[in-house]
C-alpha positions as CSV (number, residue, x, y, z in Angstrom):
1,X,0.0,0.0,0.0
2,X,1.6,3.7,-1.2
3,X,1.7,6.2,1.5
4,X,-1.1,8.0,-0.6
5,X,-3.8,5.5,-0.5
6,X,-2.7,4.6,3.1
7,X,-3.3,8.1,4.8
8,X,-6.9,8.0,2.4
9,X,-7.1,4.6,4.0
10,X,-6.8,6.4,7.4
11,X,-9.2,9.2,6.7
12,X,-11.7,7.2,5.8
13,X,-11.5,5.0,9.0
14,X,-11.3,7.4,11.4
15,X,-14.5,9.1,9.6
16,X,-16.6,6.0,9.7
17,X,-15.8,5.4,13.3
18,X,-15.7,8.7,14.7
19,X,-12.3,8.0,15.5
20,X,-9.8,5.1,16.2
21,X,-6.5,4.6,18.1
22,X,-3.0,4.1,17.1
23,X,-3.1,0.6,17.7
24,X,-6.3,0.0,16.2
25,X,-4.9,1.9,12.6
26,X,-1.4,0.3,12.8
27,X,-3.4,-3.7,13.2
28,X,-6.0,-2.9,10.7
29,X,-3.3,-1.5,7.8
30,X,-0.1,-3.7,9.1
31,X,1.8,-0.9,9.4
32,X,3.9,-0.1,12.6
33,X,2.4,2.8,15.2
34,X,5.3,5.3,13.8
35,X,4.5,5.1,11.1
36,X,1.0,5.4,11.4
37,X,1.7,8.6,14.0
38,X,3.8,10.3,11.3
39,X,0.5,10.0,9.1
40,X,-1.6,11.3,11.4
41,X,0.5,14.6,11.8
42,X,1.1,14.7,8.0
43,X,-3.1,14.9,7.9
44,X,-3.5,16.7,11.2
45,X,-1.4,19.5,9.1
46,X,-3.5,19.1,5.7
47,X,-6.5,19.5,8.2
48,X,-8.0,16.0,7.2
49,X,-7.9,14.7,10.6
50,X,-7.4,16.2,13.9
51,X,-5.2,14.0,16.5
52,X,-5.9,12.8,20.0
53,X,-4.6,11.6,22.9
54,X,-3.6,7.8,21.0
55,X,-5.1,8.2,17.9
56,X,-7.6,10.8,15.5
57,X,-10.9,12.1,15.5
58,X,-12.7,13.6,12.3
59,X,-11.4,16.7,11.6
60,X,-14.5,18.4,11.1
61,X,-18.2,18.5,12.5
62,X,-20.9,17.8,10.1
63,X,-21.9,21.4,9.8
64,X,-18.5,23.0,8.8
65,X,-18.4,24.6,5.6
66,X,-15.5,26.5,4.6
67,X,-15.8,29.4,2.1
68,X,-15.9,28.7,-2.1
69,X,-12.3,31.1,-2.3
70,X,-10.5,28.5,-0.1
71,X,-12.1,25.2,-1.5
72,X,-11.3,26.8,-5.4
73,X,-7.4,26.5,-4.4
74,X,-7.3,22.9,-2.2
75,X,-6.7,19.9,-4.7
76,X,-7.0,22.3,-7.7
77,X,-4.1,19.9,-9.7
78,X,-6.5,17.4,-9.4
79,X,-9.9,19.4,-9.4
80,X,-8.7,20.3,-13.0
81,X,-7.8,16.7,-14.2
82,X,-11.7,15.7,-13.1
83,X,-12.9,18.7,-15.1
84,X,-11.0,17.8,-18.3
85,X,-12.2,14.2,-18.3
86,X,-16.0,15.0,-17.0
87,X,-16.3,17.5,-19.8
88,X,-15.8,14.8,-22.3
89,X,-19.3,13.7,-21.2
90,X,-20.8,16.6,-23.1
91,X,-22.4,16.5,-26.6
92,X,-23.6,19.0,-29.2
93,X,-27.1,20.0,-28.4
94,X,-27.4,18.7,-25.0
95,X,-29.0,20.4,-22.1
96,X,-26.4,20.3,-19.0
97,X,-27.3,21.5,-15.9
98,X,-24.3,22.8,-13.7
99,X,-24.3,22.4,-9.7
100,X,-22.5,25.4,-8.2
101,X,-18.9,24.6,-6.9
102,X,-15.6,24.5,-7.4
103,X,-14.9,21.3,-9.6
104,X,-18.4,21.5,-11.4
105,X,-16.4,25.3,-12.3
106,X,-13.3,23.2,-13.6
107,X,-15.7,20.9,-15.8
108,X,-17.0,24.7,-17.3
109,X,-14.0,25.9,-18.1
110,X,-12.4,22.2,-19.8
111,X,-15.7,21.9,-22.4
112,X,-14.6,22.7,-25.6
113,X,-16.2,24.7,-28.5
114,X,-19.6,23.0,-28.3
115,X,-23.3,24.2,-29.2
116,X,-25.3,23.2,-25.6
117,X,-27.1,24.5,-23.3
118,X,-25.8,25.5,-19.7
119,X,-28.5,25.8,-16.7
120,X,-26.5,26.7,-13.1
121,X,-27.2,28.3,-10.1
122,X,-23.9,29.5,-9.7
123,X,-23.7,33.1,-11.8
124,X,-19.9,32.9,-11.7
125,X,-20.0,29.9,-13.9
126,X,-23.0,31.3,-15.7
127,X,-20.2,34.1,-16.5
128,X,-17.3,31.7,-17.7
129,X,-19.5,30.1,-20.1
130,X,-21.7,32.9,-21.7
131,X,-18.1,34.3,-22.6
132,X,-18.1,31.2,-25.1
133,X,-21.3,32.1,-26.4
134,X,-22.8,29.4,-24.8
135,X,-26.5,29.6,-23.9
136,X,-26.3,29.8,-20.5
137,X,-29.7,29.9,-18.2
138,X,-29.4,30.9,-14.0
139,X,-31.8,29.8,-11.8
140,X,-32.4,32.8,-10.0
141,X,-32.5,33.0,-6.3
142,X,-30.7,33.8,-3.0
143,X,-27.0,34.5,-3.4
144,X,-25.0,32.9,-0.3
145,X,-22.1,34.0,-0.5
146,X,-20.1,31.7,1.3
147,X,-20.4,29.3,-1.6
148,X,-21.9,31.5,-4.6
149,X,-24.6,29.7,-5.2
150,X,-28.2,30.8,-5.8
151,X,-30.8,28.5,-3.2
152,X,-34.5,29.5,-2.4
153,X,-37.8,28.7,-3.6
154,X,-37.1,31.1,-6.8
155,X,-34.0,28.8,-7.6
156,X,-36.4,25.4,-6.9
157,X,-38.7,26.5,-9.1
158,X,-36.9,27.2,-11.9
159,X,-35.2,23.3,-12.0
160,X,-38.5,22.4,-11.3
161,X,-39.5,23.0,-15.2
162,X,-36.6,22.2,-16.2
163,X,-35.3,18.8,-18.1
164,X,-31.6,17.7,-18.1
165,X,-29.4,15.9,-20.5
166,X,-26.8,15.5,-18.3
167,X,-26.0,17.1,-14.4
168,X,-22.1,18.0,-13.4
169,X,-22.9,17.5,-9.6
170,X,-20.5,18.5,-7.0
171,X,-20.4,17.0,-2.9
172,X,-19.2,17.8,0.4
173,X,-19.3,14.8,1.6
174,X,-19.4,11.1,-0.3
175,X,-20.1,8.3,2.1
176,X,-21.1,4.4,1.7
177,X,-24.2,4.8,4.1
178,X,-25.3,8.7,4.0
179,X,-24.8,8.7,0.3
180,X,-23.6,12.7,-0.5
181,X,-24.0,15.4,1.9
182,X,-23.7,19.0,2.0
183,X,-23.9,21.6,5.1
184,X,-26.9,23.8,4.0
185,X,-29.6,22.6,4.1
186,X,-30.8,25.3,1.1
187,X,-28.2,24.2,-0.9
188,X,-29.1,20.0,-0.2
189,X,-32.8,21.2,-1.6
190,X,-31.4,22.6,-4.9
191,X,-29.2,19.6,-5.3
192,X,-31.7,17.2,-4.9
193,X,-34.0,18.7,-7.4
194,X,-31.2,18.9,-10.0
195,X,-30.6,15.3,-9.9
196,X,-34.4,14.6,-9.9
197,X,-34.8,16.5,-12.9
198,X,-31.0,15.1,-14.6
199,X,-31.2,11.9,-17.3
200,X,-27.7,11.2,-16.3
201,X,-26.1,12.6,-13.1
202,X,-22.2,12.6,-13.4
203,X,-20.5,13.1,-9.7
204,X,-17.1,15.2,-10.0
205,X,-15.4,14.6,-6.3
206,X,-11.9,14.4,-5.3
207,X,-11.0,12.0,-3.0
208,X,-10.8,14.1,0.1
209,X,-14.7,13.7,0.2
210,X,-13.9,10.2,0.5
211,X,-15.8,8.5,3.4
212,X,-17.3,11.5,4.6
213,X,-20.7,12.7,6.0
214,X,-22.1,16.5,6.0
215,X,-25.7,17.3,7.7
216,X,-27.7,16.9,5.4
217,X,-28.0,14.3,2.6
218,X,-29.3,15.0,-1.0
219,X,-28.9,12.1,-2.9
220,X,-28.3,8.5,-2.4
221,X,-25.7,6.1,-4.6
222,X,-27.9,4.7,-6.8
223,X,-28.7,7.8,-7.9
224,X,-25.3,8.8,-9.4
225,X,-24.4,7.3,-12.8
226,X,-20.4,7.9,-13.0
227,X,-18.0,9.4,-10.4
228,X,-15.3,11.2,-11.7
229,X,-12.5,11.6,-9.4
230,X,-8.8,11.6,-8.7
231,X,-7.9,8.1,-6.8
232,X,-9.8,4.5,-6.5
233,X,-12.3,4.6,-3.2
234,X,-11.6,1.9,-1.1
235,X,-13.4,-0.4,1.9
236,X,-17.0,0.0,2.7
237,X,-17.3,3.2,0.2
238,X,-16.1,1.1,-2.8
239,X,-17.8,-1.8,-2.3
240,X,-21.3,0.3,-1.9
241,X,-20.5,2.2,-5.1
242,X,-20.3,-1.0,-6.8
243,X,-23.6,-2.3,-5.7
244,X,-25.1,0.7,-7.0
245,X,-23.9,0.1,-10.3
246,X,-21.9,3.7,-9.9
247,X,-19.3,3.6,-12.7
248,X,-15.7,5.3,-11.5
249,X,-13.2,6.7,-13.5
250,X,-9.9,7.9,-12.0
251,X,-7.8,10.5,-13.8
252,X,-4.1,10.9,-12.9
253,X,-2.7,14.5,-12.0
């Protein structure tokens, strides 16, 4: 196992269990309680985990959400691989619905010259692809700015009469039982109409979402038709992708 996929490894654990001890990581994964400490303060310091006394705890609580300019620069090598390969998913003449975020903004920007249609509630990526003389349709709504995305009844309405080709759907969290999560519960409403409304719903997530839950849940598993994303889940979140028939395609970086 590569130090890379053993520290995901890690994350994911001490997620699902709400936290586990030294001994209990360095059993499970065969590797020796040094090295498994100097993990923990390699993530502690990437803010993936937080330590304890003997072991890790989640880093976060389910309501944290951290601002769109600071999630636009973390992974953005591999935000940007996700887009390019995602935006191959797009055809002339389709109708694509955007979900506002950071890597559904990296899928924007990758598409090339292509006659669609673009429906978001995110005006920012409204801008980047009106610019290509795309035909680009916003929901309307509330702005939070925190994420800068448009939620409310206005924004629920409009996907309400609206029919999608294909939906470029971003998470905060991605986890084998609560399915994907988000903080707000606003923002869960939008999502959950826009995959309600999508023919095919294409989940862009790096793996730092990996084995994650957020407060409140907007979609399940089966509900997601590919997830494109920058390394191979593993355990209980990989197994329950599979039995949802969720197709996965990694990129490199």
């Amino acid at each position: 196992m590569l130090p890379a996929e053993r520290k995901r490894t890690i994350v994911q654990l001490v997620t699902e269990r709400d936290g586990c001890s030294v001994s209990e990581l360095a059993a499970e994964l065969e590797f020796s309680k040094a090295t498994i400490r100097r993990d923990l303060r390699d993530l502690e310091s990437q803010g993936r985990i937080k330590r304890s006394h003997g072991g890790a705890v989640p880093a976060s609580s389910a309501g944290t959400e951290r601002p769109y300019g600071q999630r636009e620069v973390d992974h953005y090598a591999e935000k940007q691989a996700i887009g390019e390969r995602a935006a191959q998913e797009v055809r002339e003449g389709h109708v694509v619905c955007f979900d506002a975020g950071s890597t559904t903004m990296e899928v924007a920007r990758a598409i090339p010259d292509t006659d669609y249609v673009a429906a978001t509630n995110m005006p920012e990526l409204a801008t980047e692809v009106a610019e290509r003389d795309v035909d680009a349709k916003l929901t309307g709504g509330s702005l939070r700015p925190r994420t800068r995305a448009l939620v409310g009844p206005m924004a629920e309405r409009a996907i309400g009469r609206m029919n999608f080709d294909l939906l470029f759907l971003g998470t905060n969290a991605l986890d084998s039982a609560a399915g994907l999560s988000t903080p707000n519960e606003d923002e869960a409403a939008v999502k959950e109409m826009m995959v309600e409304r999508a023919r095919r719903v294409v989940l862009v997530a790096d793996a730092s979402k990996f084995g994650d839950r957020s407060f409140v849940s907007f979609a399940d598993l089966e509900q997601v038709d590919l997830l494109v994303t920058d390394a191979s889940p593993s355990g209980a979140l990989a197994t329950a992708l599979a039995d949802a028939d969720v197709t996965v395609e990694e990129v490199s970086t």
